[in-house]
N, CA and C atoms as an extended XYZ file, in Angstrom:
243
Properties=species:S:1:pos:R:3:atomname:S:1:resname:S:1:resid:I:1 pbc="F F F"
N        -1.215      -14.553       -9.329 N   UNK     1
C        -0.184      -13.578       -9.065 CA  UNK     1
C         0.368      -13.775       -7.659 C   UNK     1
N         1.760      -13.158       -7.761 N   UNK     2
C         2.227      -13.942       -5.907 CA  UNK     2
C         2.721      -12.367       -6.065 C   UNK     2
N         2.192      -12.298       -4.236 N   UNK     3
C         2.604      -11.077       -3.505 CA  UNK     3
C         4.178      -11.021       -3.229 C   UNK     3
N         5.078       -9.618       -3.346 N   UNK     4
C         6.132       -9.489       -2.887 CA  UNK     4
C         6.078       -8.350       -1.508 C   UNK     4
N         7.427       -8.882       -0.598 N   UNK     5
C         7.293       -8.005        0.441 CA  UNK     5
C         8.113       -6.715        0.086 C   UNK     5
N         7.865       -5.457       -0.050 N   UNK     6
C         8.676       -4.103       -0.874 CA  UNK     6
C         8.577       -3.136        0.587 C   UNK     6
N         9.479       -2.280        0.482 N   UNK     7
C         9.886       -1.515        1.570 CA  UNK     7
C         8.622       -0.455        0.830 C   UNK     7
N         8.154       -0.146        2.116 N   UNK     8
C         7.359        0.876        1.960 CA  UNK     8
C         7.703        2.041        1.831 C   UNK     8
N         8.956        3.097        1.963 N   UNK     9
C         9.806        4.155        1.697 CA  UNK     9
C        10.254        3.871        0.002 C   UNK     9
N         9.905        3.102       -0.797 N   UNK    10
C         9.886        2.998       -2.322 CA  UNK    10
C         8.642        2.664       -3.292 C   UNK    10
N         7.698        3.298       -2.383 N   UNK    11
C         6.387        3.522       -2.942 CA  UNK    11
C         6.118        4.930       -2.626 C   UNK    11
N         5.663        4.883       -3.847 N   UNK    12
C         5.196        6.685       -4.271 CA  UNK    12
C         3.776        6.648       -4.366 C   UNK    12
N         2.747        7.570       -3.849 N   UNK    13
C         1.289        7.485       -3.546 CA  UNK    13
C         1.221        9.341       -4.388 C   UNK    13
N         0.422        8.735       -5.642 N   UNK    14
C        -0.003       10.085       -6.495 CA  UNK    14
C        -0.630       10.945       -5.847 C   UNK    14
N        -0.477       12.311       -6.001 N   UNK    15
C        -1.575       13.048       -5.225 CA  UNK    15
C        -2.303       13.255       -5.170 C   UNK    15
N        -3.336       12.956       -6.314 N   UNK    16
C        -4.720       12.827       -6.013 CA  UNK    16
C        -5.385       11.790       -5.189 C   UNK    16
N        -4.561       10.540       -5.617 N   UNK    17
C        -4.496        9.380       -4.480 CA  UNK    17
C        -4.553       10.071       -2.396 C   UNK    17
N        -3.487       11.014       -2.517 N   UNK    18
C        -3.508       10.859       -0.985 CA  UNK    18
C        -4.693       11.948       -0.703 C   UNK    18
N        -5.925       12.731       -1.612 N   UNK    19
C        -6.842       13.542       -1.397 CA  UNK    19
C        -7.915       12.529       -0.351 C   UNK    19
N        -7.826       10.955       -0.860 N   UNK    20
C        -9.115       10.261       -0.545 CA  UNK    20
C        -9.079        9.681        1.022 C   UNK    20
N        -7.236       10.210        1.661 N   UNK    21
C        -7.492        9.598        3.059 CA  UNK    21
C        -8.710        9.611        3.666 C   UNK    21
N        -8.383        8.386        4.262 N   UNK    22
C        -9.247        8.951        5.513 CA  UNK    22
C        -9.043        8.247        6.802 C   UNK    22
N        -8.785        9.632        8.081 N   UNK    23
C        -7.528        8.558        9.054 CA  UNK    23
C        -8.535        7.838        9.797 C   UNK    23
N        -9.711        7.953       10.072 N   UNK    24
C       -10.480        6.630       10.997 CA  UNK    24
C       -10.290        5.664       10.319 C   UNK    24
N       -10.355        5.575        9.125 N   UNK    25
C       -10.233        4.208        8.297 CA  UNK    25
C        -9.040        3.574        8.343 C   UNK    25
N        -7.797        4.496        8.105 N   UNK    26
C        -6.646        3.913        8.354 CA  UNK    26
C        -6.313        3.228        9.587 C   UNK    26
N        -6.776        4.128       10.647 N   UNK    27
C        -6.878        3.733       11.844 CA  UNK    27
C        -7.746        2.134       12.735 C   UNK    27
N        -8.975        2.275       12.177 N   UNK    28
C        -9.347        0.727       12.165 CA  UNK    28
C        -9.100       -0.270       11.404 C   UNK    28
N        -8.921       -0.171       10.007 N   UNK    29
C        -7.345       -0.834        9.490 CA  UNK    29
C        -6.201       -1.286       10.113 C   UNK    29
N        -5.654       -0.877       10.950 N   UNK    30
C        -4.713       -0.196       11.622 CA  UNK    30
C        -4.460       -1.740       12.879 C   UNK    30
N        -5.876       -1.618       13.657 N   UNK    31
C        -6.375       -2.641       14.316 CA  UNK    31
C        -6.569       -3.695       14.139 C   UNK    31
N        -7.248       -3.663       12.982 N   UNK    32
C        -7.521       -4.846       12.113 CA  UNK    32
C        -6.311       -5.799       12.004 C   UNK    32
N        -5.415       -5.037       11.393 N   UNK    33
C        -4.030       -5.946       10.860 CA  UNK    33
C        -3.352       -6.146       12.045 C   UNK    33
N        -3.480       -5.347       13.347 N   UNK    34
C        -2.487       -6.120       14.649 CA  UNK    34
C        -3.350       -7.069       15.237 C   UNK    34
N        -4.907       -7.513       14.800 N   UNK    35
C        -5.371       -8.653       15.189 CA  UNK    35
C        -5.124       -9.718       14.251 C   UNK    35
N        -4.869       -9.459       13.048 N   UNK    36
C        -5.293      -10.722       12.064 CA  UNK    36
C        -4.846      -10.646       11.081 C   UNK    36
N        -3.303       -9.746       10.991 N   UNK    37
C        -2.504       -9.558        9.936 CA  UNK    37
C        -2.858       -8.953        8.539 C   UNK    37
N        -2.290       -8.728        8.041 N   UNK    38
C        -2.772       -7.734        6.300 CA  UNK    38
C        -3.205       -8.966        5.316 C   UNK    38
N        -4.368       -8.975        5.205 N   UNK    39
C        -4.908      -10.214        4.218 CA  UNK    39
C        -5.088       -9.517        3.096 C   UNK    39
N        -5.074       -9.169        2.203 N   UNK    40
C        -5.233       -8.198        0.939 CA  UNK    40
C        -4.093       -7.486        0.534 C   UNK    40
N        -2.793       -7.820       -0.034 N   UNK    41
C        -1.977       -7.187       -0.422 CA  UNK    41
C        -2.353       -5.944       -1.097 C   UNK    41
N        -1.607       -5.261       -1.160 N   UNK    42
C        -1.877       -3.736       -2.070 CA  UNK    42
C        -1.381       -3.802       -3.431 C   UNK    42
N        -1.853       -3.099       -4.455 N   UNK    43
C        -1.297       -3.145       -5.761 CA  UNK    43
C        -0.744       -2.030       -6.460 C   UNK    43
N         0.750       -2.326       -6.716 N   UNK    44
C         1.768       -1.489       -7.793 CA  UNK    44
C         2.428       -1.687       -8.670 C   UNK    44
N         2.875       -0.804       -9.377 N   UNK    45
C         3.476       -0.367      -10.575 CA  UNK    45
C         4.571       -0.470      -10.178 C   UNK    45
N         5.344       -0.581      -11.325 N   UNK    46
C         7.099       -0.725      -11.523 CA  UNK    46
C         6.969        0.985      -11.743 C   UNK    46
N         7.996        1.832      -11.489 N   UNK    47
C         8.328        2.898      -12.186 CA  UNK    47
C         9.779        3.315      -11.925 C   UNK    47
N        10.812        2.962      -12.627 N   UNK    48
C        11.944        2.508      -12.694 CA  UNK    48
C        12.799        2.003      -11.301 C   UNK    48
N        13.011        2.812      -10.106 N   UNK    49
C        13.623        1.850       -8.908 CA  UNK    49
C        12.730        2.146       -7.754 C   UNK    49
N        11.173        2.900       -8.218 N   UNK    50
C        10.381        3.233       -6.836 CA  UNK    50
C         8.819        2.278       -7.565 C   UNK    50
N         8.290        2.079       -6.930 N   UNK    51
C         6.372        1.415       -7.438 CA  UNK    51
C         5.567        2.599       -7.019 C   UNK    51
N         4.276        2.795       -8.070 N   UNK    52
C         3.420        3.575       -8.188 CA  UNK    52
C         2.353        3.083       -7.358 C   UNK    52
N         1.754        3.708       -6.467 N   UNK    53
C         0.770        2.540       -5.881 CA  UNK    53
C        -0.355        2.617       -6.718 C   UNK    53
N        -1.200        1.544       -6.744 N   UNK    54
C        -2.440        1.766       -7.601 CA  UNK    54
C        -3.591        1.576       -6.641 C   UNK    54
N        -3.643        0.569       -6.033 N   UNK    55
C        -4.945       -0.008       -5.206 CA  UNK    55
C        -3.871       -0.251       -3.749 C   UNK    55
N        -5.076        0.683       -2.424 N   UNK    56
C        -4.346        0.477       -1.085 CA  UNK    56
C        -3.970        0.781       -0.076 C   UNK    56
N        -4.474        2.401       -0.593 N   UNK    57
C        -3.796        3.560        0.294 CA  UNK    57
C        -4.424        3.459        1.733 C   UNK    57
N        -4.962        3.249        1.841 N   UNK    58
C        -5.234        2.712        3.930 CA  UNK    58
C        -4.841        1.561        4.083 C   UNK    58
N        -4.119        0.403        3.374 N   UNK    59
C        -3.273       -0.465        4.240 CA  UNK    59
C        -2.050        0.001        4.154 C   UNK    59
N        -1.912        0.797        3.158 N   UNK    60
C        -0.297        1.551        3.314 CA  UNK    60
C        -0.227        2.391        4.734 C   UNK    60
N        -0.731        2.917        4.392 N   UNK    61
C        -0.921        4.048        5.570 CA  UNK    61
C        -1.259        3.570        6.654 C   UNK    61
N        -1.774        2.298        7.086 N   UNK    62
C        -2.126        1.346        8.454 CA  UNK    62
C        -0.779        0.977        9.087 C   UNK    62
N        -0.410        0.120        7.880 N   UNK    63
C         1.029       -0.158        8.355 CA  UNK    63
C         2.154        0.750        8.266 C   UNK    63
N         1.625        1.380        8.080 N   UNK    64
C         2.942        2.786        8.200 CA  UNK    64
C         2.929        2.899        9.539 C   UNK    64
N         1.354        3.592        9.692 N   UNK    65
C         0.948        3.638       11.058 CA  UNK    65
C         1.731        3.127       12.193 C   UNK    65
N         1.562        1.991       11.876 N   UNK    66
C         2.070        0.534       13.196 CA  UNK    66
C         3.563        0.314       13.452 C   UNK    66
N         4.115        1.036       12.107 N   UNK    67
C         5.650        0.870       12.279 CA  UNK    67
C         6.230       -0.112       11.566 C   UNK    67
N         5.459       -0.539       10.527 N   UNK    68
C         6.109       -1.534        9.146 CA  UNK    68
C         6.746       -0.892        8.315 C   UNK    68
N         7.927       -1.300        8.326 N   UNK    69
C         8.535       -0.457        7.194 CA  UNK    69
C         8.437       -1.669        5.444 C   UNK    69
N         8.001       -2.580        5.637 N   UNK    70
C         7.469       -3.126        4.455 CA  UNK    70
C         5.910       -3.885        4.628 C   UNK    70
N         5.562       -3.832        3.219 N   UNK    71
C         4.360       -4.668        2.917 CA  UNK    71
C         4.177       -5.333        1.937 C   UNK    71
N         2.829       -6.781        1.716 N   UNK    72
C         3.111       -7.213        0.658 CA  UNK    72
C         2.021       -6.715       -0.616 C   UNK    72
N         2.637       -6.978       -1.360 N   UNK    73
C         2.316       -6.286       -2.769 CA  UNK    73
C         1.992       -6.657       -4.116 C   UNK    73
N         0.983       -6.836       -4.567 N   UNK    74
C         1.316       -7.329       -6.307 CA  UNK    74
C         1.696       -6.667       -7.301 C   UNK    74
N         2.436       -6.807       -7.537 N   UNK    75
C         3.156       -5.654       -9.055 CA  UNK    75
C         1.896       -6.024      -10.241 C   UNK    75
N         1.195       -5.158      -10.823 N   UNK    76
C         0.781       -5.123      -11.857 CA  UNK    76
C         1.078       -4.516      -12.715 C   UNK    76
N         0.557       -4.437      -14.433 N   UNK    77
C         1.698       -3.824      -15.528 CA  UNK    77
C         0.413       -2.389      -15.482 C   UNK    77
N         1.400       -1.121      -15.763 N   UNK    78
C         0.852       -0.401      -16.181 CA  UNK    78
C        -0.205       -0.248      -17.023 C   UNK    78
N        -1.370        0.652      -17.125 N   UNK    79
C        -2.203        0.773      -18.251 CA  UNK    79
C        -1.680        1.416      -19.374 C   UNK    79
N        -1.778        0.867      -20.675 N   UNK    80
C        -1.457        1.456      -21.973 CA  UNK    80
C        -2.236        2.282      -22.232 C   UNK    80
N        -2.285        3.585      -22.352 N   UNK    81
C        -3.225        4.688      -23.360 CA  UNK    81
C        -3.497        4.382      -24.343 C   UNK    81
């Protein structure tokens, strides 16, 4: 799978998703990636012109942090019920 770079203002983070912050983590995250860049893309959903995030929410939130307004990403397909 190849990572795309997606504006981070067109990702939507579910709300139970944003219950599990946690800002030290984001925060040494945070560090992490202004030493040695984001090695682990994050993973989303198509959901018609915004992505669902699935897997990621503290590198989202790292690089939010830092002032990225994009990151890279693997689109994966939704789960079927």
């Amino acid at each position: 799978m190849k990572s795309l770079s997606i504006n981070v203002t067109n990702i939507y983070v579910p709300t139970k998703r944003r219950g599990l912050l946690d800002a030290e983590k984001v925060e040494a995250l945070a560090e992490d990636i202004m030493e040695s860049g984001l090695k682990i893309p994050i993973q989303v959903r198509r959901d018609n012109e915004r992505f669902v995030l699935i897997e990621g929410l503290h590198r989202l939130e790292a690089m939010k942090a830092l002032g990225e307004t994009t990151i890279n990403a693997l689109i994966v397909a939704a789960r079927r019920h």
